[in-house]
NUVOPA-69388 format. One record per residue (C-alpha): chain; x negated, y negated, z. Coordinates in pm, whole numbers, plus 50000, padded with zeros to 5 digits. Last residue first. Example, Ala and Ser with C-alpha at 12.3 -4.5 7.8 and 13.67 -1.06 7.14 Angstrom:
BEGIN
+--------+-------+-------+-------+
| chaine |    c1 |    c2 |    c3 |
+--------+-------+-------+-------+
|      A | 48633 | 50106 | 50714 |
|      A | 48770 | 50450 | 50780 |
+--------+-------+-------+-------+
This chain:
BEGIN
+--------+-------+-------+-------+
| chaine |    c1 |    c2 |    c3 |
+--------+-------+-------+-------+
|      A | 13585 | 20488 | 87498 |
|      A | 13609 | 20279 | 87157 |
|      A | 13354 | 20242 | 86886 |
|      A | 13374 | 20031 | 86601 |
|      A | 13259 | 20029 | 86244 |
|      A | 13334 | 19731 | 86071 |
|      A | 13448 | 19508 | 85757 |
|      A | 13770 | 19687 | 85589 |
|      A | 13813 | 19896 | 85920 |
|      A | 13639 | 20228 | 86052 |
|      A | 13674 | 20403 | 86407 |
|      A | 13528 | 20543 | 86620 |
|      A | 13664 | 20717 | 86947 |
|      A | 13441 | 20851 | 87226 |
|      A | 13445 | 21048 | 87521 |
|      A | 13560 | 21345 | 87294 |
|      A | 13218 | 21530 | 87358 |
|      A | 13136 | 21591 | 86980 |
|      A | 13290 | 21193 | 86909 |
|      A | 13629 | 21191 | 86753 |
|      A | 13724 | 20996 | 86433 |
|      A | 13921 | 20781 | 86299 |
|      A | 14015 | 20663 | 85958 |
|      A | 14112 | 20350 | 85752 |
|      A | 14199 | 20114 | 86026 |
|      A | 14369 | 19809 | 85898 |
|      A | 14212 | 19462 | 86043 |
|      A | 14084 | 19377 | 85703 |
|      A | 14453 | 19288 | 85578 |
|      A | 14566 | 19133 | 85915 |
|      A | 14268 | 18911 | 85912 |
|      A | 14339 | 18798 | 85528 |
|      A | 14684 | 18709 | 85607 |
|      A | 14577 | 18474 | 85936 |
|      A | 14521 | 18510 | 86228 |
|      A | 14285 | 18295 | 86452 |
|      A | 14529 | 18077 | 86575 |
|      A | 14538 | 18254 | 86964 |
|      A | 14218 | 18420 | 86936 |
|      A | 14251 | 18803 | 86912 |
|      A | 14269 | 19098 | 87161 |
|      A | 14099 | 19437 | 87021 |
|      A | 14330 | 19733 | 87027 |
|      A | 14300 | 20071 | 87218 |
|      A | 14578 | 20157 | 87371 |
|      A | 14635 | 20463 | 87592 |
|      A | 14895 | 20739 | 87725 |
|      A | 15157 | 20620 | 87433 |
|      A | 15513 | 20583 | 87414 |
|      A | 15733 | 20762 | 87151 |
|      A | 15548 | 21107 | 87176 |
|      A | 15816 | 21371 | 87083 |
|      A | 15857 | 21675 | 87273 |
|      A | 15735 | 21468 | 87603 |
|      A | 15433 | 21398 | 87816 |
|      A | 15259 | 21733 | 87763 |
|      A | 15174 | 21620 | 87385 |
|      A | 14938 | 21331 | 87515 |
|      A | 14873 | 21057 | 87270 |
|      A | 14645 | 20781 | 87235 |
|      A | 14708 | 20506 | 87039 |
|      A | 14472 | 20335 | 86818 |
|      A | 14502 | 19932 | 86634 |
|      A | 14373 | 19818 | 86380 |
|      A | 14739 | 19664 | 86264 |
|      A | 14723 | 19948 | 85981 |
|      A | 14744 | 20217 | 86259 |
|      A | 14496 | 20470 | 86433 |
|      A | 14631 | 20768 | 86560 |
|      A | 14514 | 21006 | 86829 |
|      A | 14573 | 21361 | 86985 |
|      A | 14547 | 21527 | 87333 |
|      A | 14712 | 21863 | 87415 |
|      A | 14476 | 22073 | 87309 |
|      A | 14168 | 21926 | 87440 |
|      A | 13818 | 22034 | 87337 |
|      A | 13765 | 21796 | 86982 |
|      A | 14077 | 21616 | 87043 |
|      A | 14319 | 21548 | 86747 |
|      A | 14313 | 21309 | 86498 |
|      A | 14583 | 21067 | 86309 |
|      A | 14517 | 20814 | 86038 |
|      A | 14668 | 20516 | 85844 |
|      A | 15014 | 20512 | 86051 |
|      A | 15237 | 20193 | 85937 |
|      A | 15290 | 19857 | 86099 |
|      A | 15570 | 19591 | 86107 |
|      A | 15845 | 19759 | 86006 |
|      A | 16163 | 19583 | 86128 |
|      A | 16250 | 19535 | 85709 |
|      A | 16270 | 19914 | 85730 |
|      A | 16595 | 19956 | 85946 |
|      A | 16626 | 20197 | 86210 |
|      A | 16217 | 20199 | 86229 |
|      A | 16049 | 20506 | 86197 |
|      A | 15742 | 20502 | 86421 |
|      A | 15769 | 20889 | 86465 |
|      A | 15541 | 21092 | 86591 |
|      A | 15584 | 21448 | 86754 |
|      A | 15788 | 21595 | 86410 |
|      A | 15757 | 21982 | 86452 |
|      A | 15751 | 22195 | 86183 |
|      A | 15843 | 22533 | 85982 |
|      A | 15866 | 22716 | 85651 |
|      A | 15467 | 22754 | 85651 |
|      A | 15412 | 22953 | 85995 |
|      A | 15105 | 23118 | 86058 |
|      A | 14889 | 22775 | 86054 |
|      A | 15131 | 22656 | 86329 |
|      A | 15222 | 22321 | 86218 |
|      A | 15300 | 21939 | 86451 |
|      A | 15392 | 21655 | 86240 |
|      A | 15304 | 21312 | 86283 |
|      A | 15512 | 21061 | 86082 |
|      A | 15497 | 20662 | 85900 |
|      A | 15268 | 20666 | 85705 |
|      A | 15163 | 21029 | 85626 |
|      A | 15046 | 21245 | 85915 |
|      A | 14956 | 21612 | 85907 |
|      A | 14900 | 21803 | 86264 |
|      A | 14697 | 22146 | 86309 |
|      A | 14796 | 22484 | 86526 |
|      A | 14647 | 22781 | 86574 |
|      A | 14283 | 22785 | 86650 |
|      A | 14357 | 22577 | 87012 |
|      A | 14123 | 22295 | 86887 |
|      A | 14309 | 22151 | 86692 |
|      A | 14321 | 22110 | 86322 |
|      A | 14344 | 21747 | 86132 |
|      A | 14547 | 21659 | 85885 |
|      A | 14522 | 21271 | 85720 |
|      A | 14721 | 21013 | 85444 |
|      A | 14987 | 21206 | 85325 |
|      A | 15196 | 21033 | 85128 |
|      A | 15545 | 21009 | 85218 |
|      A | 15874 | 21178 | 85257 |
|      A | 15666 | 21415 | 85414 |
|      A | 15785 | 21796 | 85497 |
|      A | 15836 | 21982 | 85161 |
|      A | 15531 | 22197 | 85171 |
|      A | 15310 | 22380 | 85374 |
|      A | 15145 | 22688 | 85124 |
|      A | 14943 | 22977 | 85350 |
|      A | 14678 | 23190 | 85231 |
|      A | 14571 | 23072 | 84914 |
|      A | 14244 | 23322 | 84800 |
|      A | 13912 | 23216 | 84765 |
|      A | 13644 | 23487 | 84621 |
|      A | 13259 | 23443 | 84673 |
|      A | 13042 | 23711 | 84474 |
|      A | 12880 | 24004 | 84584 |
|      A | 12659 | 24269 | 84438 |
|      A | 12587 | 24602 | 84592 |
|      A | 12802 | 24789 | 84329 |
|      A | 13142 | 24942 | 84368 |
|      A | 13222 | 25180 | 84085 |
|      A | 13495 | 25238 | 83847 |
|      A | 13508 | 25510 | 83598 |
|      A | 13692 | 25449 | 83298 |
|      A | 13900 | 25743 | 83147 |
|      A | 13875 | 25727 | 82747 |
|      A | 14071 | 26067 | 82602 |
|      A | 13978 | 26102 | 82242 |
|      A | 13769 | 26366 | 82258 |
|      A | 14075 | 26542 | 82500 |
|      A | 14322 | 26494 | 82205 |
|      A | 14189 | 26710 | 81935 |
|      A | 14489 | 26975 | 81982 |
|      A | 14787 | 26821 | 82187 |
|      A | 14782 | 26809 | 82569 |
|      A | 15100 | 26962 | 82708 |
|      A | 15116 | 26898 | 83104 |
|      A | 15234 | 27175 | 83330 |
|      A | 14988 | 27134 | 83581 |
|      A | 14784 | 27372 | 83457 |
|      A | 14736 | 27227 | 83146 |
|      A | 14924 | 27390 | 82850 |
|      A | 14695 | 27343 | 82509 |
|      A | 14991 | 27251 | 82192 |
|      A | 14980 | 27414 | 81873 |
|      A | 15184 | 27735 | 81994 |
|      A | 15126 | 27717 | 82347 |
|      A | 14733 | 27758 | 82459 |
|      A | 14671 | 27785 | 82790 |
|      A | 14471 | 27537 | 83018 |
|      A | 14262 | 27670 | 83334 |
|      A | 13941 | 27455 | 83168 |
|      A | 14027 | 27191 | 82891 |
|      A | 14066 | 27255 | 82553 |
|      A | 13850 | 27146 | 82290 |
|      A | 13784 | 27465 | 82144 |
|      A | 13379 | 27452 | 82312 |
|      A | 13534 | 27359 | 82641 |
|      A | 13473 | 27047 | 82822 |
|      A | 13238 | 26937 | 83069 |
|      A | 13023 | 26853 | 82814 |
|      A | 13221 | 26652 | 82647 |
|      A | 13186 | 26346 | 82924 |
|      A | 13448 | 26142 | 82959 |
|      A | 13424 | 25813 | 82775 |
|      A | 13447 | 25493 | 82951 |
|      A | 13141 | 25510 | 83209 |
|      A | 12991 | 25221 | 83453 |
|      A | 13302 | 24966 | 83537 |
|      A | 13211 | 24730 | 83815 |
|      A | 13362 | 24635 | 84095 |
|      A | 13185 | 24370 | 84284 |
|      A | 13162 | 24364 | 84666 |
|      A | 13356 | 24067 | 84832 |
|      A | 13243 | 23747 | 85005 |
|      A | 13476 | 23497 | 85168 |
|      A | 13642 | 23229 | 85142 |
|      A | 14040 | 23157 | 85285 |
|      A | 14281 | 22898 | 85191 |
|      A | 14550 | 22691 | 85394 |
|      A | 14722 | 22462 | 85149 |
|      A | 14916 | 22114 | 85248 |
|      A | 15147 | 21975 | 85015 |
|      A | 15270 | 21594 | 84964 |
|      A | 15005 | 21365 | 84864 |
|      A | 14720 | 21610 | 84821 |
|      A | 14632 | 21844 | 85121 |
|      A | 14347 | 22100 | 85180 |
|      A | 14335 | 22340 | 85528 |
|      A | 14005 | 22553 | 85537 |
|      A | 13914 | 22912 | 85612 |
|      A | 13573 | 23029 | 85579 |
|      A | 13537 | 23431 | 85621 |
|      A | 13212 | 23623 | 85851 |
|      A | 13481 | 23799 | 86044 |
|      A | 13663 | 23503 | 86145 |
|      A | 13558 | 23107 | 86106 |
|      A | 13760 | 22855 | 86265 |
|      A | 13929 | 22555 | 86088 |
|      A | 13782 | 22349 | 85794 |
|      A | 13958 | 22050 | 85727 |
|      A | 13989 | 21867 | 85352 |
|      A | 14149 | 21574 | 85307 |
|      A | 14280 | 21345 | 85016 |
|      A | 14275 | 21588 | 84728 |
|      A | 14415 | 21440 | 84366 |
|      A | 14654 | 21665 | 84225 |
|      A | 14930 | 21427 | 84076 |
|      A | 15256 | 21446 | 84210 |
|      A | 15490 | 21277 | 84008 |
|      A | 15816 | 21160 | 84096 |
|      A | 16165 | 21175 | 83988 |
|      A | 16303 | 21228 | 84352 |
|      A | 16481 | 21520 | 84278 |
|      A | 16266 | 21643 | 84013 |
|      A | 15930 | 21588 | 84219 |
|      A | 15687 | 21698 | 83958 |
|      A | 15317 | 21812 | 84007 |
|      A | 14983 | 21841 | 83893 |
|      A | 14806 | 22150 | 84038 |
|      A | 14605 | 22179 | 84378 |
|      A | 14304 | 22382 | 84534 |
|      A | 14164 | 22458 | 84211 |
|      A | 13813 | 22709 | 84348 |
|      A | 13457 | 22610 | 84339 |
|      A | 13191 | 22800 | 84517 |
|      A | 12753 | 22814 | 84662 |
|      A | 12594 | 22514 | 84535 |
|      A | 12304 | 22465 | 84690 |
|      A | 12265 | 22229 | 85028 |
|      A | 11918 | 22030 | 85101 |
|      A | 11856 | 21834 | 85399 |
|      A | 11591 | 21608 | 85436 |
|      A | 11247 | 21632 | 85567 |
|      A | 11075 | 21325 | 85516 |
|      A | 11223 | 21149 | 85805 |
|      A | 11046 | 21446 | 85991 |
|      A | 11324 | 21640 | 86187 |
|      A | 11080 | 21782 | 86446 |
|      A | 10834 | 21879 | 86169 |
|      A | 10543 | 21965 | 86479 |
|      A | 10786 | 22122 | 86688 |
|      A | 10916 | 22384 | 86450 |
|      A | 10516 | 22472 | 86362 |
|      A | 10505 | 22554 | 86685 |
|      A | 10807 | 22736 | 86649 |
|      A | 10708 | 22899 | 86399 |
|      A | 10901 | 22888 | 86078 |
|      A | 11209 | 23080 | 85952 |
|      A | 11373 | 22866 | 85678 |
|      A | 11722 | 22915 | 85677 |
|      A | 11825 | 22546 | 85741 |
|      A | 11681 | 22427 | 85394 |
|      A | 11925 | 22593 | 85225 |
|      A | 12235 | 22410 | 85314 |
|      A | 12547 | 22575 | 85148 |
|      A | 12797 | 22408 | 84900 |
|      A | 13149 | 22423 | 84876 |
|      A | 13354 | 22277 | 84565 |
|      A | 13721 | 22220 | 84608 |
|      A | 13906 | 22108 | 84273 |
|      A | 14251 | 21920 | 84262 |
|      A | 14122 | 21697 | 83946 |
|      A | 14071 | 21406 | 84174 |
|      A | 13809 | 21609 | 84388 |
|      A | 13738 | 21782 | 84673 |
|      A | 13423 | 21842 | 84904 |
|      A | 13353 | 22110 | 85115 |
|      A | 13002 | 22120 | 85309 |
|      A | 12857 | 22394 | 85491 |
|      A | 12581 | 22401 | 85720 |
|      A | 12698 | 22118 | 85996 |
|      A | 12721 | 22374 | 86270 |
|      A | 13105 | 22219 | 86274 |
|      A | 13223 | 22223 | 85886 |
|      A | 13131 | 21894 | 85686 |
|      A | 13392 | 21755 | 85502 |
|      A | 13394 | 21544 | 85187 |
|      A | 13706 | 21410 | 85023 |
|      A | 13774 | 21200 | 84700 |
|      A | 13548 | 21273 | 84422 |
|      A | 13533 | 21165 | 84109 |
|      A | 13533 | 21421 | 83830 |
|      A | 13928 | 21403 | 83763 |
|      A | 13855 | 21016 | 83682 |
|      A | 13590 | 21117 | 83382 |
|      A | 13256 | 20971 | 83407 |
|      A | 13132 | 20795 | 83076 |
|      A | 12773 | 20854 | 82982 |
|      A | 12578 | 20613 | 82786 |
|      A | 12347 | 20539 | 83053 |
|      A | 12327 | 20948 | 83119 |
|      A | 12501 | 21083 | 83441 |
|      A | 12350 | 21319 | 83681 |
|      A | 12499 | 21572 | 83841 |
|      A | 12836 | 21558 | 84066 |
|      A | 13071 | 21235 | 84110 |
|      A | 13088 | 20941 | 84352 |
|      A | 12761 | 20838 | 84367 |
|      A | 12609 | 20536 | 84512 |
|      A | 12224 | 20607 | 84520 |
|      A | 12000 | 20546 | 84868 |
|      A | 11663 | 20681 | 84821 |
|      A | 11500 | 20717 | 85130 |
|      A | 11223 | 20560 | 85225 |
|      A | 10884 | 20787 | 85229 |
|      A | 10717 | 20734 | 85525 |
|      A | 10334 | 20590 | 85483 |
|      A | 10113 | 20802 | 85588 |
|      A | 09950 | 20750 | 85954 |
|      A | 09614 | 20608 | 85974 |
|      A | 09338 | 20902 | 86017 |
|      A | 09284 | 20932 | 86406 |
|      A | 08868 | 20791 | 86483 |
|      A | 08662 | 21076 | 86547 |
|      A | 08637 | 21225 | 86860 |
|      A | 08242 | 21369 | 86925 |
|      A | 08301 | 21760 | 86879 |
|      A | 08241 | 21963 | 87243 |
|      A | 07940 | 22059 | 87386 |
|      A | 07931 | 22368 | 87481 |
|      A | 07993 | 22448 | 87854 |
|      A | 08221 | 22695 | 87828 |
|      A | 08535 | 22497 | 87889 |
|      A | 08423 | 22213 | 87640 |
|      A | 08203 | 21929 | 87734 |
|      A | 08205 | 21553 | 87638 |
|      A | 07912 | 21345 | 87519 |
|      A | 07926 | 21023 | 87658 |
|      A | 07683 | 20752 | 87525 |
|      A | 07356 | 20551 | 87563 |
|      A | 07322 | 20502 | 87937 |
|      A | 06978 | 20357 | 88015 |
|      A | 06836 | 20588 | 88307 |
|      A | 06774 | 20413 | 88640 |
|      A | 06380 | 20407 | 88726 |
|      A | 06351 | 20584 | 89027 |
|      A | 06228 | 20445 | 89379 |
|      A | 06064 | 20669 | 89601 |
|      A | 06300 | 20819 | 89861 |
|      A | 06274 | 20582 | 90206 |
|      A | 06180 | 20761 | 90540 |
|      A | 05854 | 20644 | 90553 |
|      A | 06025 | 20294 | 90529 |
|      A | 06177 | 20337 | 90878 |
|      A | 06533 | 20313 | 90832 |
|      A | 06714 | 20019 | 91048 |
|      A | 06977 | 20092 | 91280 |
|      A | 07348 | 19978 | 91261 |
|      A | 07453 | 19655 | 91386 |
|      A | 07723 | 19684 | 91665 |
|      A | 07512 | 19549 | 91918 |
|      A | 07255 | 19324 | 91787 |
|      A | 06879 | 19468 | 91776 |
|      A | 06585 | 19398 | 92027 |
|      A | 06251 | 19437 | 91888 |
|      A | 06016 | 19749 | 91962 |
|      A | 05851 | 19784 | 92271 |
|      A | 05501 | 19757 | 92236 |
|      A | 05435 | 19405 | 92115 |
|      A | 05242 | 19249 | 91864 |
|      A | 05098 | 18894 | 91970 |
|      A | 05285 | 18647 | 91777 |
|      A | 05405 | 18456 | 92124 |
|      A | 05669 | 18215 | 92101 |
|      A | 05640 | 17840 | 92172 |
|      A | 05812 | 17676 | 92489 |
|      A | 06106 | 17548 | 92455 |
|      A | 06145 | 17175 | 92395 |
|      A | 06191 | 16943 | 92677 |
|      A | 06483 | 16729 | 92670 |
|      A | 06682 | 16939 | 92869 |
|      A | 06433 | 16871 | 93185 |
|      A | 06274 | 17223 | 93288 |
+--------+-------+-------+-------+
């Protein structure tokens, strides 16, 4: 046929042989083979299931978190509570604070030469340790330390041979290693260092004063005694006069289950800064501790009090050279050897004692680098250090200035 004829029309007879499919497309079900068609529920909600197959609680929306209570931030510098009328007395304020290394004690010392320690109480709580978990250190949880001793660390004092008085305020307090259930700690004013030791002791007390009569005989005399004109022999020899064993008051001591916290000056370092002493710090050896004043390091045993070692000295030959004094000096939390000082330019050395007997040069600098034209009086001033301190690791140094805390590693 011609191309422009149209093809011819299909037949709509039905057919026997069932119509030809596409490769590839998949076969038709017959519609015998079809489920009936169900209506599709109407979702309304999920209700979970528990384990056992109960149904479990529908969730209810979580109650909005209370509010935290802020803390109350109060600048005080003395104990208890003052009235508006209330003057506070100079020897009340206090001066040094210390915590010990678990963090459960706390010394603190005065400008009348007084040490008071206190003991946290909230840390001896035994809970759960679910229950542990669920306070993790709540903001509202803070520490709370009872008063637990008070001893006089340091006296007023007179320097005859330099005419100068010491007066018996406490700059630091340390406290070094703890033995047999005893707190030891190292307290200095300006010129002498103290090593004391705490700890608990049984109470004597005093039950009886009379002796009991009954134990004596019916003359008065006591048992195995002969009589000697007026006088009763005792078998020792003694002469106990007539009428005298009545009178005879022997107190009987005995040792109760009470105890009571007694402190007791162990060691006295004295007479080896010509100036104030502005920091000691204990190593970590358990033997040895350094004291600085402003312009010396020395090096103490704590078993030896007539004796030290000078390891810093920025001395100058004359004194109008001096450009910078030493503000504070600590040594490394796990390393012996290793010690630093800060200085009123703001700036920290770091020592190492292996190096040499005494530590002229330093292993390290820390300082921060200035403009050119940037200083002035007033920058020097707040640039002074005022103490230094170790991180728990020893990786890190930080320090405190006038205006700043900064951290150095």
């Amino acid at each position: 046929p011609s191309p422009a004829s149209s093809p011819p029309p299909r037949s709509t007879a039905p057919s026997c042989h069932p119509p030809r499919r596409r490769r590839g497309t998949p076969a038709p079900i017959p519609p015998r083979l079809l489920p009936p068609a169900r209506p599709r529920p109407r979702v309304r909600s999920i209700q979970p299931y528990t384990m056992n197959g109960a149904a479990a609680p529908e969730p209810t929306e979580a109650p909005a978190p209370s509010p935290q209570v802020p803390l109350d931030w109060r600048f005080s510098q003395v104990f208890g509570e003052r009235g508006a009328g209330e003057d506070v007395q100079d020897v009340d304020i206090i001066s040094a604070i210390e915590f010990n290394k678990s963090g459960h004690h706390l010394a603190t010392g005065d400008r009348g030469g007084r040490v008071v320690l206190f003991e946290r109480t909230d840390a001896k709580d035994h809970v759960s340790r679910k229950d542990a978990e669920k306070a993790d250190y709540s903001i509202s949880r803070h520490p709370e330390f009872r008063y637990k001793t008070e001893f006089q660390s340091h006296e007023p004092e007179f320097d005859y041979l330099k005419s100068l008085e010491i007066e018996e305020k406490i700059n630091k307090i340390k406290w070094c290693q703890e033995t047999n259930g005893a707190s030891f700690l190292l307290s200095t004013n300006d010129k002498t260092i103290k090593f004391w030791k705490v700890q608990e002791k049984k109470v004597k007390k005093i039950c009886e004063m009379n002796m009991n009569p009954s134990n004596a005989p019916a003359n008065g005399s006591p048992a195995g005694s002969t009589m000697c004109g007026s006088s009763a022999r005792t078998p020792n020899g003694g002469i106990l006069k007539p009428g005298g064993l009545p009178l005879l008051r022997l107190p009987v001591v005995v040792t109760s289950q009470e105890t009571s916290l007694a402190a007791n000056c162990r060691r006295v370092y004295a007479h080896a800064h010509d100036y104030h002493i502005n920091s000691i710090s204990n190593n970590s050896d358990g033997e040895t501790f350094i004291s600085a004043d402003d312009l010396r390091i020395n090096l103490w045993n704590l078993e030896i009090s007539n004796q030290s070692f000078n390891i810093v000295d920025v001395k100058p030959t004359n004194m109008e050279d001096l450009t910078e004094v030493i503000t504070s000096a600590e040594f490394h939390p796990s390393h012996c050897n290793t010690l630093a000082y800060s200085s009123s330019k703001g700036s920290i050395r770091l020592v190492d004692l292996r190096q040499s007997a005494l530590c002229d040069t330093h292993s390290k600098l820390f300082e921060q680098h200035e403009a050119p034209g940037s200083r002035s009086f007033f920058t020097e001033i707040i640039a002074s250090i005022s103490d230094i301190k170790f991180s728990m690791d020893g990786r890190h140094i930080l320090s405190r200035d006038y205006m700043t805390l900064k951290v150095s590693f």
